[in-house]
DODREN-777336 format. One record per atom (N, C-alpha, C): residue number from 0; atom name; x, y, z. Coordinates in steps of 0.001 Angstrom, whole numbers. Example, Ala and Ser with C-alpha at 12.3 -4.5 7.8 and 13.67 -1.06 7.14 Angstrom:
REM DODREN-777336
{r 0,'N',{13190,-5690,7800}}
{r 0,'CA',{12300,-4500,7800}}
{r 0,'C',{13200,-3300,7800}}
{r 1,'N',{12850,-2250,7080}}
{r 1,'CA',{13670,-1060,7140}}
{r 1,'C',{12900,30,7870}}
//
This chain:
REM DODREN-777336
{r 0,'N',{24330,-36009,182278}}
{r 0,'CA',{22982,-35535,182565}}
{r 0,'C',{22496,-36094,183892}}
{r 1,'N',{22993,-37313,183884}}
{r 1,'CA',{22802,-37894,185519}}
{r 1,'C',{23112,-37283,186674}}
{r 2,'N',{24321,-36745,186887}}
{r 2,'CA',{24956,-36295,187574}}
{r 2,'C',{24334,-34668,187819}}
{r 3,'N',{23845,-33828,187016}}
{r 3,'CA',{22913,-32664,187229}}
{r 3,'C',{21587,-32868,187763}}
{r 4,'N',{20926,-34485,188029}}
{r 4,'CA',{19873,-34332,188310}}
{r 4,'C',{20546,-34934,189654}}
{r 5,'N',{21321,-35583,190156}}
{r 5,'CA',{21585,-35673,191477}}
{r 5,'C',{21856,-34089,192084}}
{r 6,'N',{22431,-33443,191565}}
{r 6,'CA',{22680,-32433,192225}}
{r 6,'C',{21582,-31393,192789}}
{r 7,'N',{21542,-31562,194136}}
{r 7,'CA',{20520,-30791,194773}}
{r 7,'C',{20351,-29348,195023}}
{r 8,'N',{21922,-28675,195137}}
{r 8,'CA',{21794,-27501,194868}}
{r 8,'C',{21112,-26784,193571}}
{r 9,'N',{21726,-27267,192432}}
{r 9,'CA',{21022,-27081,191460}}
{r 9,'C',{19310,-27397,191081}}
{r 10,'N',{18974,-28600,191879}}
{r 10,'CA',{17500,-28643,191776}}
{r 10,'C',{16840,-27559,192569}}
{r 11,'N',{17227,-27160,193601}}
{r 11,'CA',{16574,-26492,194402}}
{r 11,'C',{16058,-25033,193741}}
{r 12,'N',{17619,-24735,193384}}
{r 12,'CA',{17882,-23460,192380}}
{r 12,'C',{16703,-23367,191552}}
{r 13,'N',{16556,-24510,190234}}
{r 13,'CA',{15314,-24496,189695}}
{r 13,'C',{14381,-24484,190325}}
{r 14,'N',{14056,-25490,190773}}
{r 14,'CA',{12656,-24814,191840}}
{r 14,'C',{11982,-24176,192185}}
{r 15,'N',{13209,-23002,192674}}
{r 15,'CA',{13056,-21788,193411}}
{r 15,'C',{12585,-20657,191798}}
{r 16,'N',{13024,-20302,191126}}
{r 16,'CA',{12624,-20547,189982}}
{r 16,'C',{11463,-20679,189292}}
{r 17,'N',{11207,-21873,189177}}
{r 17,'CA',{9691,-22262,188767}}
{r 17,'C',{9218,-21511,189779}}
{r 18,'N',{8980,-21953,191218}}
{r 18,'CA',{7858,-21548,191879}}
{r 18,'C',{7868,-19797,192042}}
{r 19,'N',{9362,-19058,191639}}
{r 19,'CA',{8810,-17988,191288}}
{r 19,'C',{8233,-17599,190177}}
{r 20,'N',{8092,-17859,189178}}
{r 20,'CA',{7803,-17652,187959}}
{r 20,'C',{6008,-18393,188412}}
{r 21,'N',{5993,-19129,188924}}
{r 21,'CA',{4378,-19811,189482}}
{r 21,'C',{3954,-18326,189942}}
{r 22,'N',{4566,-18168,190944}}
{r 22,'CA',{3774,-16990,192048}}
{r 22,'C',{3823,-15929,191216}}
{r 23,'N',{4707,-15505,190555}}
{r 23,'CA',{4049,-13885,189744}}
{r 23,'C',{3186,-13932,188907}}
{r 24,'N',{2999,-14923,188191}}
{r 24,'CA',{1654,-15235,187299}}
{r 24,'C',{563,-15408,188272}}
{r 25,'N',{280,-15899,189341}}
{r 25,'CA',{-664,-16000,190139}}
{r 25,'C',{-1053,-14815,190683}}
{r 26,'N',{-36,-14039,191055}}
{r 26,'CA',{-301,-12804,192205}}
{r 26,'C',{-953,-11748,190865}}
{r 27,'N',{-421,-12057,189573}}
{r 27,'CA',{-1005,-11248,188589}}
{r 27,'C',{-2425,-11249,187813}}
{r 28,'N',{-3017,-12609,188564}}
{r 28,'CA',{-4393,-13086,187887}}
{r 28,'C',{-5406,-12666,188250}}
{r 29,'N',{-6007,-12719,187740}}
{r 29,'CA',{-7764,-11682,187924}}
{r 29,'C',{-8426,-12185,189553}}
{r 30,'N',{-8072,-14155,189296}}
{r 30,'CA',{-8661,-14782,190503}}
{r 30,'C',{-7738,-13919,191750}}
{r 31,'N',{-6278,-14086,191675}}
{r 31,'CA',{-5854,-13678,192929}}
{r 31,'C',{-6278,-12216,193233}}
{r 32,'N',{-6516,-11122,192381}}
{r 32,'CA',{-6933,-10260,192737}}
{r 32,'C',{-7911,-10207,193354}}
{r 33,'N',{-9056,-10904,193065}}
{r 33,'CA',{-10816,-10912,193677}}
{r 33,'C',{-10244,-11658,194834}}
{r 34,'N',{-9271,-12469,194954}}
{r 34,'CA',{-9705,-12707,196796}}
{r 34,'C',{-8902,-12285,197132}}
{r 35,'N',{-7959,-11717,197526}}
{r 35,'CA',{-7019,-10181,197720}}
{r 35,'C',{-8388,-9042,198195}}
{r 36,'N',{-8990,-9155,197409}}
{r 36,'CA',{-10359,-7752,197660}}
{r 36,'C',{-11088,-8347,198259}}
{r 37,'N',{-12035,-9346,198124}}
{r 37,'CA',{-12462,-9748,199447}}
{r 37,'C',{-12030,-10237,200368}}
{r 38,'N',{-10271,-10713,200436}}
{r 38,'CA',{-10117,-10795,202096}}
{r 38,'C',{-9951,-9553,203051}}
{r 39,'N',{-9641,-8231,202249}}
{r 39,'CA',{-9225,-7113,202820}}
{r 39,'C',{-11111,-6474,203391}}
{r 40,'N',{-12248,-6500,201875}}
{r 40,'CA',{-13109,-6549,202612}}
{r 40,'C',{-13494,-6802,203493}}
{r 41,'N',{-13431,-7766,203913}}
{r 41,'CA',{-13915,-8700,205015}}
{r 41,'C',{-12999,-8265,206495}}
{r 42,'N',{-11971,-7593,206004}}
{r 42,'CA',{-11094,-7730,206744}}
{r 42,'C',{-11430,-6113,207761}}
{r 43,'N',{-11977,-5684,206950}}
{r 43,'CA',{-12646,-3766,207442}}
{r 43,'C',{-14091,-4390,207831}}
{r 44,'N',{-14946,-5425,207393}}
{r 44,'CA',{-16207,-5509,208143}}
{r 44,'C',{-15723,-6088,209718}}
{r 45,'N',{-14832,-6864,209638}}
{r 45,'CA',{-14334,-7488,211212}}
{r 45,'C',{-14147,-5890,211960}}
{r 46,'N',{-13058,-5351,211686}}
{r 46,'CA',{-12628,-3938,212028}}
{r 46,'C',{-14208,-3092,212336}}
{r 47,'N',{-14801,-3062,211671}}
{r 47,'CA',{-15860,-1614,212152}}
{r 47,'C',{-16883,-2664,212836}}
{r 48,'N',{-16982,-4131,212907}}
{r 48,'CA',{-17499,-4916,213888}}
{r 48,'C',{-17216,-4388,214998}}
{r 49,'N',{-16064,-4424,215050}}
{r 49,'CA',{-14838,-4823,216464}}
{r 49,'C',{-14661,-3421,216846}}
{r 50,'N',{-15240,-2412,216221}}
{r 50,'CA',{-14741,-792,216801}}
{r 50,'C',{-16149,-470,217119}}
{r 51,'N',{-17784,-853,216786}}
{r 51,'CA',{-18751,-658,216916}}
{r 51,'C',{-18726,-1702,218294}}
{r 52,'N',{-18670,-2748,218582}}
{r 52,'CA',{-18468,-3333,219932}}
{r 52,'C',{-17938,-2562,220831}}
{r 53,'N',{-16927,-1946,220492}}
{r 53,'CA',{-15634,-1257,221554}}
{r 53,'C',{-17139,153,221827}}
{r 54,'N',{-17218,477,220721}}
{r 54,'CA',{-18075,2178,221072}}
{r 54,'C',{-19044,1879,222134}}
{r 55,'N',{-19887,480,221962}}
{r 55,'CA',{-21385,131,223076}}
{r 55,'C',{-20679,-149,224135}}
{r 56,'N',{-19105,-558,224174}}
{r 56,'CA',{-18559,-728,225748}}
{r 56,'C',{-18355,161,226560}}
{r 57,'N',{-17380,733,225925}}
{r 57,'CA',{-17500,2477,226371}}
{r 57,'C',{-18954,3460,227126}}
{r 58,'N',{-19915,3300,225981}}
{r 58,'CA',{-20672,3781,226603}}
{r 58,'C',{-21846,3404,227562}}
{r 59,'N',{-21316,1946,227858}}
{r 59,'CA',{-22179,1503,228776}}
{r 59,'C',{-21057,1683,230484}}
{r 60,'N',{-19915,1432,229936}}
{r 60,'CA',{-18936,1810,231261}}
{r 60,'C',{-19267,3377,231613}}
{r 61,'N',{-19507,4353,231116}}
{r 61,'CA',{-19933,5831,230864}}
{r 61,'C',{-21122,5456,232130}}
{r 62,'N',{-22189,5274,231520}}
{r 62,'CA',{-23568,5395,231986}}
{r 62,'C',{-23300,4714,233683}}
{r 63,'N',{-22193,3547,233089}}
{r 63,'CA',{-21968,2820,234905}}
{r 63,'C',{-21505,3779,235942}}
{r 64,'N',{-20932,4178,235605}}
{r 64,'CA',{-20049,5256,235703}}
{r 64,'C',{-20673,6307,236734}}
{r 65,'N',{-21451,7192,235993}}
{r 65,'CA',{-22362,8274,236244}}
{r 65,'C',{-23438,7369,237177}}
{r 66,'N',{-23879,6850,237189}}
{r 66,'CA',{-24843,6320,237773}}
{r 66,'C',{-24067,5996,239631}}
{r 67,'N',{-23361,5015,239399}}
{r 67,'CA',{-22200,5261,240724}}
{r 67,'C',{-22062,6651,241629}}
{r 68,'N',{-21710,7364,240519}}
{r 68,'CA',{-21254,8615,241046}}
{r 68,'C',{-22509,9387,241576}}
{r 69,'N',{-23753,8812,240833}}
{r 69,'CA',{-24637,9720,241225}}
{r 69,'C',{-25409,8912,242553}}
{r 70,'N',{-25018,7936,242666}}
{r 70,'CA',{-25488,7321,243975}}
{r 70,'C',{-24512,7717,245068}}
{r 71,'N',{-23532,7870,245228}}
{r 71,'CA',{-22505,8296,245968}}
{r 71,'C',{-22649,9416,246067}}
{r 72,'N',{-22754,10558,245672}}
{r 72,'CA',{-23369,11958,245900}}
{r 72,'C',{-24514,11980,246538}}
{r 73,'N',{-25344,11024,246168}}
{r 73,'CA',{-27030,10819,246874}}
{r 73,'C',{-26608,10301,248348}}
{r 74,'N',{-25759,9480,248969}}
{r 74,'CA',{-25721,9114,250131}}
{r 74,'C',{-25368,9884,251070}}
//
């Protein structure tokens, strides 16, 4: 029995093992689900943050834009 607990291949083996048998019970739990859903939430409020920023850039480069052009036509 000594000699199986020196052996590291074999510990590892278990291990690997347990900690799968850990992680599918986890990934299957109510908790991991709710923050699974709110990190993805959170993860679309960053996104339509970050695409509503991009839209006011755009249309302020637009307005720069036209305004240039319309001074350059004026000269």
């Amino acid at each position: 029995m000594k000699d199986l607990l020196k052996n590291k291949t074999l510990l590892s083996f278990v291990g690997g093992v347990v900690a799968t048998v850990a992680g599918t019970r986890f990934v299957k739990s109510d908790c991991a689900r709710k923050m699974a859903v709110k990190s993805i939430a959170s993860g679309m409020q960053v996104k339509d943050n970050a695409m509503a920023t991009y839209d006011t850039i755009v249309e302020d480069a637009k307005d720069i834009y036209e305004e240039a052009k319309n001074k350059r036509a004026g000269e």
